[in-house]
VOZARO-790876 format. One line per 4 residues: number of its first residue (from 1); their letters; for each residue x, y, z negated of N, C-alpha, C. Coordinates in steps of 0.02 Angstrom, whole numbers, plus 50000, padded with zeros to 5 digits. Each point is the difference from the previous one (the first is absolute). Layout:
! VOZARO-790876
NUM	a	X,Y,Z,X,Y,Z,X,Y,Z  ...
This chain:
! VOZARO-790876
1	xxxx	46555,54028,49431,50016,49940,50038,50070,49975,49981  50000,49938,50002,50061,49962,49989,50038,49980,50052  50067,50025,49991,50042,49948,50056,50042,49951,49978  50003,49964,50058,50048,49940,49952,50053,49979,50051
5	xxxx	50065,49988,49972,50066,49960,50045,50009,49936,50023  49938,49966,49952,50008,49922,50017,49975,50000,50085  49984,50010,50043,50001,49964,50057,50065,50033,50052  50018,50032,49973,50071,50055,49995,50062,49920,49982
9	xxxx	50009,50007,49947,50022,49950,49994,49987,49941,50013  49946,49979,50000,49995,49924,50045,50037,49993,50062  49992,50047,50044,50026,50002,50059,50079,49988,49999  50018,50051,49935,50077,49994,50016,50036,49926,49976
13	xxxx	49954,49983,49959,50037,49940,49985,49980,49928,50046  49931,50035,50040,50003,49933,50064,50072,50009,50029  50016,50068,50034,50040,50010,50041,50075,49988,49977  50009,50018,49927,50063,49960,49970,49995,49915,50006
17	xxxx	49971,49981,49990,49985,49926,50023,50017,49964,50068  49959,50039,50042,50008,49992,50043,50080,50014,50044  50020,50018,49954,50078,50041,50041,50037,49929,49951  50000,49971,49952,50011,49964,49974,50001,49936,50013
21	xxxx	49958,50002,50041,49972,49924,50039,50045,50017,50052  49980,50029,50029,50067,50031,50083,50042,49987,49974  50032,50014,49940,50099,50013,49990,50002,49916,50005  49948,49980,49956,49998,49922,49972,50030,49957,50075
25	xxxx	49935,50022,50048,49987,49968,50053,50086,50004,50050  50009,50065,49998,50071,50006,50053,50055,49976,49965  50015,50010,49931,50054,49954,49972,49985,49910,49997  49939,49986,49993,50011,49916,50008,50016,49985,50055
29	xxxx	49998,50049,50059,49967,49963,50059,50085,50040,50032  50054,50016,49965,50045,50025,50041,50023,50062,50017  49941,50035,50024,50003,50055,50025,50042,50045,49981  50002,50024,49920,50020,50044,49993,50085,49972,49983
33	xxxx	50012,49947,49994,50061,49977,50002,50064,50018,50066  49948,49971,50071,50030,50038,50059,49988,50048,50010  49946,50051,49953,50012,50083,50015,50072,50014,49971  50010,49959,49945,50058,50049,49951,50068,49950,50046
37	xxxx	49962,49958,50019,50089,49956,50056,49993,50048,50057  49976,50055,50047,49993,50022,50032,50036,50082,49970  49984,49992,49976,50007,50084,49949,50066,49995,49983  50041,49947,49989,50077,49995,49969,50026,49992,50071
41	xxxx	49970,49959,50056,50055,50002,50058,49996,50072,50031  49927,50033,50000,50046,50073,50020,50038,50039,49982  50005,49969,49952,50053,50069,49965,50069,49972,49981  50010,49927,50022,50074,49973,49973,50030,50055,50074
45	xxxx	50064,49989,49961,50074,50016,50038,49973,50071,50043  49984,50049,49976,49962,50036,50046,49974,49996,50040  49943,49943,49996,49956,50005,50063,50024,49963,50050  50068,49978,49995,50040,49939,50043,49998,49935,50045
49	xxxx	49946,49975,49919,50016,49925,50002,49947,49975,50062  50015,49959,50039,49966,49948,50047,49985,49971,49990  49921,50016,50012,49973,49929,49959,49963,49927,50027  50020,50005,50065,49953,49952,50052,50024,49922,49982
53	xxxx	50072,50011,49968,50015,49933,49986,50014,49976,49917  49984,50023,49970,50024,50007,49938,49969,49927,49966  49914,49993,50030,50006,49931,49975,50033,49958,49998  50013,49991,50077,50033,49931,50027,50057,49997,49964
57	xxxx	50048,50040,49995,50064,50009,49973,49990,49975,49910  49963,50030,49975,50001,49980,49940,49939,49937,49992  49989,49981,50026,49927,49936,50003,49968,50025,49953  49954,50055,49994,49944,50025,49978,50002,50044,50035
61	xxxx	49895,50000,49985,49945,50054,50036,50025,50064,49945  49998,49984,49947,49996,50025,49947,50069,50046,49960  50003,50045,50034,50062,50045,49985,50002,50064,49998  50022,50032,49942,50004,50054,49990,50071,50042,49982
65	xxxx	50004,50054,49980,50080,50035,50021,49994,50037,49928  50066,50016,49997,50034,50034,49909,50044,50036,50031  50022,50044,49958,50080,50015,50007,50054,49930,49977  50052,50039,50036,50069,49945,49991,50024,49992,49935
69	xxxx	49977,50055,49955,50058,50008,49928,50060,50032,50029  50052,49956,49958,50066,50024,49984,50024,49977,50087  49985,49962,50033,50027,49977,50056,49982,50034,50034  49988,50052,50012,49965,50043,50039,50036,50084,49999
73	xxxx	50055,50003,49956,50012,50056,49955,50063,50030,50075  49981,50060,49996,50045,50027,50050,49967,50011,50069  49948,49958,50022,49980,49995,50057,49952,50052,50020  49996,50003,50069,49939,50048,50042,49933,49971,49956
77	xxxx	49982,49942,50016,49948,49968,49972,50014,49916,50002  49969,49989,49948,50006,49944,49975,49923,49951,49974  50006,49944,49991,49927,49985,49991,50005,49904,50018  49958,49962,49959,49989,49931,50000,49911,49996,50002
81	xxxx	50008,49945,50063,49941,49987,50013,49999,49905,49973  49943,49998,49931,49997,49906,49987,49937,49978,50015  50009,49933,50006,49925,49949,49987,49978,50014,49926  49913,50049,49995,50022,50001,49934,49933,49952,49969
85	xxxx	50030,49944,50040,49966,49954,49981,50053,49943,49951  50060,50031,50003,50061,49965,49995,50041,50046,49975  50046,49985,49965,50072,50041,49988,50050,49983,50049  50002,49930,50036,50043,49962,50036,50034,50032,50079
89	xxxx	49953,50028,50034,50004,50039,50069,50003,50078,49965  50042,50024,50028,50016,50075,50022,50033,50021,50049  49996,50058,50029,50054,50044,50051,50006,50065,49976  50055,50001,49999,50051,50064,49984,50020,50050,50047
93	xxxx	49977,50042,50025,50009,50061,50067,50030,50067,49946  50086,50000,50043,50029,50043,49956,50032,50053,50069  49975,50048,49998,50024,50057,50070,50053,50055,49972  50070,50041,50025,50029,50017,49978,50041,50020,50048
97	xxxx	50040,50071,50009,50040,50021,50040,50056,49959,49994  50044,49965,50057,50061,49976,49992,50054,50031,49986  49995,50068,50029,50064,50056,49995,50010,50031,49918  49941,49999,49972,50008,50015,49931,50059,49981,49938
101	xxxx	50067,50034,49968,50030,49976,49973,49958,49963,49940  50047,49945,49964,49984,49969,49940,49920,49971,49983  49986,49964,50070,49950,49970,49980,50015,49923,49993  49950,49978,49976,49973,49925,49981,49967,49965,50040
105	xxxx	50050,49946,50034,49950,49970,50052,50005,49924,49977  49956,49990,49946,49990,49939,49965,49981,49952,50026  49922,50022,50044,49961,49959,50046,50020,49987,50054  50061,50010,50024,50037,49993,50058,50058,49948,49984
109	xxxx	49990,49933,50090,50060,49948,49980,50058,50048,49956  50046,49951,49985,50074,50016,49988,50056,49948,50025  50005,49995,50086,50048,49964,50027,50065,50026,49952  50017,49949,49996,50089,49983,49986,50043,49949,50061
113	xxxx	50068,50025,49994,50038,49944,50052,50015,49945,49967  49996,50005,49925,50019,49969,49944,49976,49933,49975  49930,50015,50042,49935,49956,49970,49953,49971,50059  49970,49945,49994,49943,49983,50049,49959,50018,49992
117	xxxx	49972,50044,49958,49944,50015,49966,49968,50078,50016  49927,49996,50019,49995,50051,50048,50022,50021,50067  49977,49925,50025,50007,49994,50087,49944,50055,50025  50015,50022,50060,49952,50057,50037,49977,49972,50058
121	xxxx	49958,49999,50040,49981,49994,50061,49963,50073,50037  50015,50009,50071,49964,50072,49999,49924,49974,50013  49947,50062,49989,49938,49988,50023,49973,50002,50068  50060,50025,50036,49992,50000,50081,49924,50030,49991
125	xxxx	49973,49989,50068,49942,50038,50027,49998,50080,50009  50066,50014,50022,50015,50068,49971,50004,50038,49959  50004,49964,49923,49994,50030,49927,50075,50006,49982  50007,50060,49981,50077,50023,49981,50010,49935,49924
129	xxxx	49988,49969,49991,50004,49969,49945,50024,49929,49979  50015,49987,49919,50041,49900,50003,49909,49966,49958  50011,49952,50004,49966,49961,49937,50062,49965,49973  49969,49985,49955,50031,49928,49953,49956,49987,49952
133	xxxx	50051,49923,49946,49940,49964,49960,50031,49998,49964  49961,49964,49921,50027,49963,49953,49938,49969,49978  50020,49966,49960,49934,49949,49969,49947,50042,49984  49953,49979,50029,49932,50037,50011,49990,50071,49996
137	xxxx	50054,50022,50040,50006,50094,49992,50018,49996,50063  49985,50054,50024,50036,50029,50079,50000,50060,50008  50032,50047,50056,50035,50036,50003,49971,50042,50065  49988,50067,50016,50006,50000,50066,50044,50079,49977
141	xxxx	50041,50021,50033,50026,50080,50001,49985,50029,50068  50031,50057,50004,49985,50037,50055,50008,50065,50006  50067,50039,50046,50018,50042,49989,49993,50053,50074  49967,50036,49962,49941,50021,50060,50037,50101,50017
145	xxxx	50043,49976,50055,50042,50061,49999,49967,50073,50036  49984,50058,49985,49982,50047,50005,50035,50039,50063  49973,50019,50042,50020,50015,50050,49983,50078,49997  49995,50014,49967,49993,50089,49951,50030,50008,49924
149	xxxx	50020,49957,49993,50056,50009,49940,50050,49965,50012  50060,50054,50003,50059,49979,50016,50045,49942,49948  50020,49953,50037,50019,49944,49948,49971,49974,49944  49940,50007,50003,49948,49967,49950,49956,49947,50057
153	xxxx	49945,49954,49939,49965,49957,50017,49971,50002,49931  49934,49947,50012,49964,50006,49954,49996,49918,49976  50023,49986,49944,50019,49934,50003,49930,49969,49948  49984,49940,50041,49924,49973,49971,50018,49927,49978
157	xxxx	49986,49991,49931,50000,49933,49984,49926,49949,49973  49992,49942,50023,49960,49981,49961,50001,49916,49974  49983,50003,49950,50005,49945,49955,49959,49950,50012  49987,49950,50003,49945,49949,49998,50024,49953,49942
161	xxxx	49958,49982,49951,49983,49951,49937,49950,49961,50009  50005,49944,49979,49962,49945,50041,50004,49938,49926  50041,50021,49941,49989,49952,49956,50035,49948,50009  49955,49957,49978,50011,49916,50012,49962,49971,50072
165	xxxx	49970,50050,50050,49983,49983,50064,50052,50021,50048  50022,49958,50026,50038,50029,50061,49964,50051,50068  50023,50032,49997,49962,50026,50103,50008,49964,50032  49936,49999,50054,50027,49938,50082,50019,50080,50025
169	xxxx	50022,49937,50080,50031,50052,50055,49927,50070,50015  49951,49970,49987,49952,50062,50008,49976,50044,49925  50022,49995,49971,50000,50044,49937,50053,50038,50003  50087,49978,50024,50047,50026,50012,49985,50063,50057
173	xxxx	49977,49981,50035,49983,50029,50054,49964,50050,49996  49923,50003,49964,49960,50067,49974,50050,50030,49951  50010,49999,49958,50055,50032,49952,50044,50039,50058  50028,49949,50033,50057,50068,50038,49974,50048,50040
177	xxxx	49925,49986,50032,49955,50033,50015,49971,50080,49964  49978,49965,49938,49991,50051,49945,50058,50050,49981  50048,49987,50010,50087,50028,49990,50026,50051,50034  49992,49978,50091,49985,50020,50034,49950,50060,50024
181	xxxx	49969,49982,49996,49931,50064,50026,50009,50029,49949  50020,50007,49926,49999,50053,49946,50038,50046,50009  50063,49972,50028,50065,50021,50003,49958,50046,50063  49973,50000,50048,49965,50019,50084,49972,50042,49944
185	xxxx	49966,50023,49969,49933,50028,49952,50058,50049,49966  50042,49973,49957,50047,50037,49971,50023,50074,50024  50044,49960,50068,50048,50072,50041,49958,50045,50012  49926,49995,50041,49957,50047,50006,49985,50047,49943
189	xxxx	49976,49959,49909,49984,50040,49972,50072,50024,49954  50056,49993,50002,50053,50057,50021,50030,50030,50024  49980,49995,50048,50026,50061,50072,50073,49952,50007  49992,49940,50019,50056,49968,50016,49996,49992,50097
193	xxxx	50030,50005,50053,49953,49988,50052,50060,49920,50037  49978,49966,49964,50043,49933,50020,49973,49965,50033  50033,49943,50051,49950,49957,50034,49980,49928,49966  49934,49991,50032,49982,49922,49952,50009,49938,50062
197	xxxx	49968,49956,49968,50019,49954,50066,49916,49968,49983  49992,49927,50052,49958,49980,50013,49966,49943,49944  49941,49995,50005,49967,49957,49941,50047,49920,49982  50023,49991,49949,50030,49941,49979,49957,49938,50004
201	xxxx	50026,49956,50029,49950,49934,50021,50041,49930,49941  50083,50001,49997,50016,49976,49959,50094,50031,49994  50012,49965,49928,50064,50041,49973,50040,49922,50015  50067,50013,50012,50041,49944,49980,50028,49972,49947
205	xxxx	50037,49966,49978,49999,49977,49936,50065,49985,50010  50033,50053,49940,50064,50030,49973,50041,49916,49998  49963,49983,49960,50026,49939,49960,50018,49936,50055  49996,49972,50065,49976,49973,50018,50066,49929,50039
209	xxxx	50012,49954,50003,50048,49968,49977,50011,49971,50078  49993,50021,50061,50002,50015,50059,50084,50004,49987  50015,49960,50043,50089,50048,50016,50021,49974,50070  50047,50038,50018,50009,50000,50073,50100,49980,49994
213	xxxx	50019,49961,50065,50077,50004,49987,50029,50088,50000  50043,50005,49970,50052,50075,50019,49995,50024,50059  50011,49940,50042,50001,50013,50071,49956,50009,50025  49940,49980,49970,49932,50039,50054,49970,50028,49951
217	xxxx	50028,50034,49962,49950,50071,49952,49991,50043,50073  49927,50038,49984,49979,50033,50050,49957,50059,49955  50006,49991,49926,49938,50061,49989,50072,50046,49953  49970,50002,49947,50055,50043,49956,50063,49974,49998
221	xxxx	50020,49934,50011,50064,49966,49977,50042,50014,50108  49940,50038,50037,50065,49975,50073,50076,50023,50007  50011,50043,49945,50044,50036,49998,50058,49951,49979  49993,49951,49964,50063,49948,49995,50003,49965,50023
225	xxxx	49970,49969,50079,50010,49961,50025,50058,49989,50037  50059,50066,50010,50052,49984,50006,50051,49974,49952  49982,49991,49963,50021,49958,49944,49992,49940,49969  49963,49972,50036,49973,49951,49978,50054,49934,49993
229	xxxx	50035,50000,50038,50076,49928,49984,50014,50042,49947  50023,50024,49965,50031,50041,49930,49968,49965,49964  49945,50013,50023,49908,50003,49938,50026,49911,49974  49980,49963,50073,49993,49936,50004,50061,49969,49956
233	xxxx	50060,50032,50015,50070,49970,49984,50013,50016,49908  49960,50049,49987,49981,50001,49941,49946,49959,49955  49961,49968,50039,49952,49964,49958,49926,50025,50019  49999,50066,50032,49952,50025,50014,49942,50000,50062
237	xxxx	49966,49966,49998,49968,49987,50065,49940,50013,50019  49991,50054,49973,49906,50008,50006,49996,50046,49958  49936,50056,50040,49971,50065,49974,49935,49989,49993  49975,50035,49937,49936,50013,50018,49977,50079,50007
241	xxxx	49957,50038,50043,50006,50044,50022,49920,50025,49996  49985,50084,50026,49950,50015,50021,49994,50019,50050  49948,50018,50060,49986,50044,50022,50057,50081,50029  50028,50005,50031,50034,50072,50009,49966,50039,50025
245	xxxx	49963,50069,49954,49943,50060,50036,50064,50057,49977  50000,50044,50024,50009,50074,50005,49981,50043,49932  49939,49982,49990,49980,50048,49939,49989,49960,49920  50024,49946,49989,50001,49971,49938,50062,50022,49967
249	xxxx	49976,50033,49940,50028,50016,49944,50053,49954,49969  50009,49949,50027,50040,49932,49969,50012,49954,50027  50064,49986,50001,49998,49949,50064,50054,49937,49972  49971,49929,50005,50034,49938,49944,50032,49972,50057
253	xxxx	50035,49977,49980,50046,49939,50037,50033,49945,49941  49963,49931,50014,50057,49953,49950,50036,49955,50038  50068,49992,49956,50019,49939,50041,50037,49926,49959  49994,49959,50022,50005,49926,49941,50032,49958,50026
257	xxxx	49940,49942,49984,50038,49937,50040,49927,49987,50014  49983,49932,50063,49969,49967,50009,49952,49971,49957  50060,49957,49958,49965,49949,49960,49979,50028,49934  49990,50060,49978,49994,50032,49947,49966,50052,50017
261	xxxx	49946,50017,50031,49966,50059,50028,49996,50041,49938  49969,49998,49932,49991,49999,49956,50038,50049,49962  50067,50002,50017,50053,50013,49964,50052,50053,50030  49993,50051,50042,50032,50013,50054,50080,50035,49952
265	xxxx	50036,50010,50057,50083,50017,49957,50002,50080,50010  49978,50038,50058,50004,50066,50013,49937,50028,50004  50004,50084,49983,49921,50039,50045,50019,50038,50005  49992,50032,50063,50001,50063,50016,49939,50047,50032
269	xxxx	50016,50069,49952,49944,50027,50012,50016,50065,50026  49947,50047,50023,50010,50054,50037,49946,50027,49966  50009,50061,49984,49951,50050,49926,50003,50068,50032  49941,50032,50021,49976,50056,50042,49942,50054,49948
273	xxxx	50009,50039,50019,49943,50056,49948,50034,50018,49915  49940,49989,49980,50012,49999,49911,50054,49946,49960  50008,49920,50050,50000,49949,49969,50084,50004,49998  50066,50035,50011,50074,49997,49996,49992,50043,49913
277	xxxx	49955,50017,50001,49985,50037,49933,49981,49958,49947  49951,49984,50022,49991,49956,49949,50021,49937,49978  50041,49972,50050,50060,49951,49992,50071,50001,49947  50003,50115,50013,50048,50000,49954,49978,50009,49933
281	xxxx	49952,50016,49984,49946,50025,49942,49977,49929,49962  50012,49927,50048,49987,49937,49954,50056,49991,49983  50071,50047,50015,50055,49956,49992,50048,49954,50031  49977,50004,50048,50072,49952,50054,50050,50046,50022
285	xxxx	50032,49961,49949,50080,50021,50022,50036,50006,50082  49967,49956,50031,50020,50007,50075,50003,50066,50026  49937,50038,49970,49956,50071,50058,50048,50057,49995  50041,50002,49941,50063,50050,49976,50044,50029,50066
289	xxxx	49991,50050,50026,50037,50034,50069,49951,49990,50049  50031,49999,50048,49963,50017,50076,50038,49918,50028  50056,49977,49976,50036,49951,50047,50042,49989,49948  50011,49903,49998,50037,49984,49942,49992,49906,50030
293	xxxx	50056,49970,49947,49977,49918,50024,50041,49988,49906  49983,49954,50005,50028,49972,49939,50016,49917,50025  50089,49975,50006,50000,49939,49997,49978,49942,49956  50015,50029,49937,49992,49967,49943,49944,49977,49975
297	xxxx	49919,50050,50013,49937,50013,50003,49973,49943,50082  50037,49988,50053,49979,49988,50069,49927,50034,50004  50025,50094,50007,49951,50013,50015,50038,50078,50030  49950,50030,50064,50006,50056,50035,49958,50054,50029
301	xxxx	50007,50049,50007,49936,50052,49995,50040,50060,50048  49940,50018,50031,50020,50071,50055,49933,50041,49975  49991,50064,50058,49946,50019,49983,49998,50058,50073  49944,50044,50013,49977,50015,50058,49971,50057,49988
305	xxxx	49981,50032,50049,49954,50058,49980,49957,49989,50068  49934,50022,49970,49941,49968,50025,49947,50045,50025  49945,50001,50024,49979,50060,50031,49932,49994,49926  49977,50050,49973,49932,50013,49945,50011,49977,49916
309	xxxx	50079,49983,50021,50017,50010,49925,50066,50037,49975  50006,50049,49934,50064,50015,49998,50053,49947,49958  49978,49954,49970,50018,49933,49977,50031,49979,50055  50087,49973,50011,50020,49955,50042,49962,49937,49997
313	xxxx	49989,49951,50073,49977,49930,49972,50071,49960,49984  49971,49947,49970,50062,49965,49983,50000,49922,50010  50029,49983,50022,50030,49923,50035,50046,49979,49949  49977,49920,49961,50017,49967,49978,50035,49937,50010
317	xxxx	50031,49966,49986,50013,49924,49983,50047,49969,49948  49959,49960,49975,50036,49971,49919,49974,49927,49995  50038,49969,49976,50006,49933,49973,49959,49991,49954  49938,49972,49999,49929,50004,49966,50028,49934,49922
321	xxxx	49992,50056,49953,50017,49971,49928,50010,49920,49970  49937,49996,50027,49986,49912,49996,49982,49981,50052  50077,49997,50040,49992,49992,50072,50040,49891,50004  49999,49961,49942,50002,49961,49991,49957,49949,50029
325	xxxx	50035,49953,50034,49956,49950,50055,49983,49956,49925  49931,49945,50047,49983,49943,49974,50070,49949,49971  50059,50002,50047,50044,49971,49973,50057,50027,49945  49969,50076,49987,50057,50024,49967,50054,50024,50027
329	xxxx	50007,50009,50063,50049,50040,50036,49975,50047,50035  50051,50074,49988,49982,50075,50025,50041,49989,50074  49975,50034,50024,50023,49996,50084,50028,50100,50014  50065,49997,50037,50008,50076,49980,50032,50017,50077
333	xxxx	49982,50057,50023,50031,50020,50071,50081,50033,49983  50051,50002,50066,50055,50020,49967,49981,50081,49987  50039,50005,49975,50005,50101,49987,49990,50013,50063  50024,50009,50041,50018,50048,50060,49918,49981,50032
337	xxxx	49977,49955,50012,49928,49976,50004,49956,50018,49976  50001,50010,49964,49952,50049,49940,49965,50056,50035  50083,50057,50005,49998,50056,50010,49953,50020,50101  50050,49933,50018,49971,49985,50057,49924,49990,50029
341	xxxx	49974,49987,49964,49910,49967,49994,49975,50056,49965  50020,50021,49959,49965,50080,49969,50000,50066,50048  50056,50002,50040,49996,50038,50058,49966,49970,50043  50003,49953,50027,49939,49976,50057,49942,50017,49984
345	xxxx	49963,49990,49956,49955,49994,49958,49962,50085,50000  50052,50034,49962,50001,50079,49987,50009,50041,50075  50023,49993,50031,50002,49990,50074,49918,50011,50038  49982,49940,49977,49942,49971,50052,49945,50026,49960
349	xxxx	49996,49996,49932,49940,50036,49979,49998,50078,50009  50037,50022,50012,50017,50090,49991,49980,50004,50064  50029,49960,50064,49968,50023,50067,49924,50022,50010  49986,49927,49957,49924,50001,50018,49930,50043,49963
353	xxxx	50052,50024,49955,49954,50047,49972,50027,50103,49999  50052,49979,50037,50011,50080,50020,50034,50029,49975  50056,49948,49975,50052,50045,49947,50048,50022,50030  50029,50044,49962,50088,50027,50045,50057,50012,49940
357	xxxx	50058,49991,50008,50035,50024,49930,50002,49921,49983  50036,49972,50028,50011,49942,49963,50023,49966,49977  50027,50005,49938,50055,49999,49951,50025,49930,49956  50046,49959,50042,50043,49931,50003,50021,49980,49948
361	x	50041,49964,49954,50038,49983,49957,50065,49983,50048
């Protein structure tokens, strides 16, 4: 008797076929596209990333996660989630101990007193954290302090790229969302035990050309309102300001003129956690000591010691570079004024966030 393989093999090659037709069928139809977009978000940033908003934030269904590369180098975990329907949208989630010497915090603002550039607003809603913007990029940080590691925090940044599309206020909003809850996702999966705050509904906007007289600053700028005839008698008549919370990492104050919102002459800032570090690490000459003023510079600096960091914070104010009005004239407080408004200032932010040690020019 004879045997034979052919119905042996017939079979297998229906069934290769047929698995062929399936692969056919789930790749035209998607499927296996959001298996493998599903398969990269569990495993970005260790298991981190939040993903309930990730569309909205980046305006696609359609997103999947990589590592960071080189921007990523040094960190706990690191990882970019894009439209990869697009090169144009991405987010950048970069997690990383703050207390750690000689790191790189690239993806993080870089306030200067020096500069307008890299305004902060906090995220309030109870998020230890600032946003800010730049042309179609934004910002959220967040320094998420450990209440089992002594003078550490776990500092969370994330990036938003948006191209040649701008974000609305609700894309801004999921993004800081996504930022947020990672950072919530984060501390847990390193034994960080920090507190989070409540779901973000919307962020304020750093940038925002709102100004108030001297005399009735009430958020970050209330601290010079005893100053304000100086301010005024100088040229100076109007702040624009944020919000004053307790747990923001950064705290702006500008001050100008009226008729030039645009253009302001001073900023002063107040720098808590990682960020007196990395101020001196971009290079501003101001951050040099604990307490110092420079006439010549019209600029002055103290500094504090703070409760969850071993970094003093540090309190700024300087005469912003191209602090040149529409008309071409700089507007300048006297010296002794200076020093005066930097202590108010350094003063009032240190109360409110729990500092002691507070060290004057």
């Amino acid at each position: 008797m004879k045997f034979t393989h052919r119905p042996v093999l017939g079979a297998t090659a229906i069934a290769l076929c047929c698995l062929a037709i399936i692969a056919g069928v789930l790749y035209a139809t998607g499927v296996y596209d959001r298996w493998r977009d599903d398969m990269s978000l569990d495993d970005a940033c260790a298991g981190t990333v939040a993903r309930g908003d990730l569309a909205s934030a980046l305006g696609s269904k359609e997103v999947r996660a990589s590592g960071a590369g080189d921007e990523g180098e040094g960190a706990l975990a690191a990882c970019q989630v894009h439209d990869r329907t697009s090169e144009e949208s991405r987010l950048v989630l970069d997690i990383r101990w703050a207390g750690d010497p000689g790191r790189d915090f690239r993806l993080a603002p870089h306030p200067s007193s020096h500069t307008g550039q890299g305004a902060v607003a906090p995220l309030e809603h109870g998020w230890p954290g600032v946003a800010s913007q730049g042309p179609n990029a934004y910002q959220v940080s967040l320094v998420m302090e450990c209440r089992n590691r002594k003078n550490d925090a776990l500092f969370v940044n994330g990036n938003l790229l948006r191209g040649e599309h701008s974000a609305g206020a609700g894309a801004r909003a999921a993004f800081a969302r996504v930022t947020t809850e990672t950072a919530a996702r984060a501390a847990k999966r390193f034994g960080c035990k920090a507190a989070s705050g409540t779901r973000i509904t919307h962020i304020a906007d750093p940038l925002s050309d709102e100004q108030r007289r001297v005399s009735h600053a009430k958020g970050t700028c209330a601290a010079l309102r005893p100053y304000s005839k100086e301010a005024e008698a100088a040229g100076l008549d109007a702040v624009r300001e944020t919000a004053a919370t307790r747990n923001a990492p950064v705290e702006d104050c500008f001050v100008g003129t009226a008729d030039d919102p645009g253009t302001p002459s001073y900023r002063a800032l107040a720098l808590f956690g990682p960020y007196p570090r990395m101020v001196r690490d971009a290079g501003d000459t101001t951050a040099f000591g604990n307490v110092g003023k420079s006439g010549k510079n019209h600029t002055a600096w103290a500094t504090a010691k703070c409760p969850g960091s071993s970094d003093r914070a540090l309190f700024t104010l300087g005469q912003i570079a191209s602090a040149n009005t529409s008309a071409g004239k700089r507007h300048y407080l006297p010296a002794q004024t200076e020093v005066d408004v930097l202590t108010a200032f350094a003063k009032d932010s240190a109360d409110r966030h729990g500092c002691t040690d507070v060290r004057l020019p």
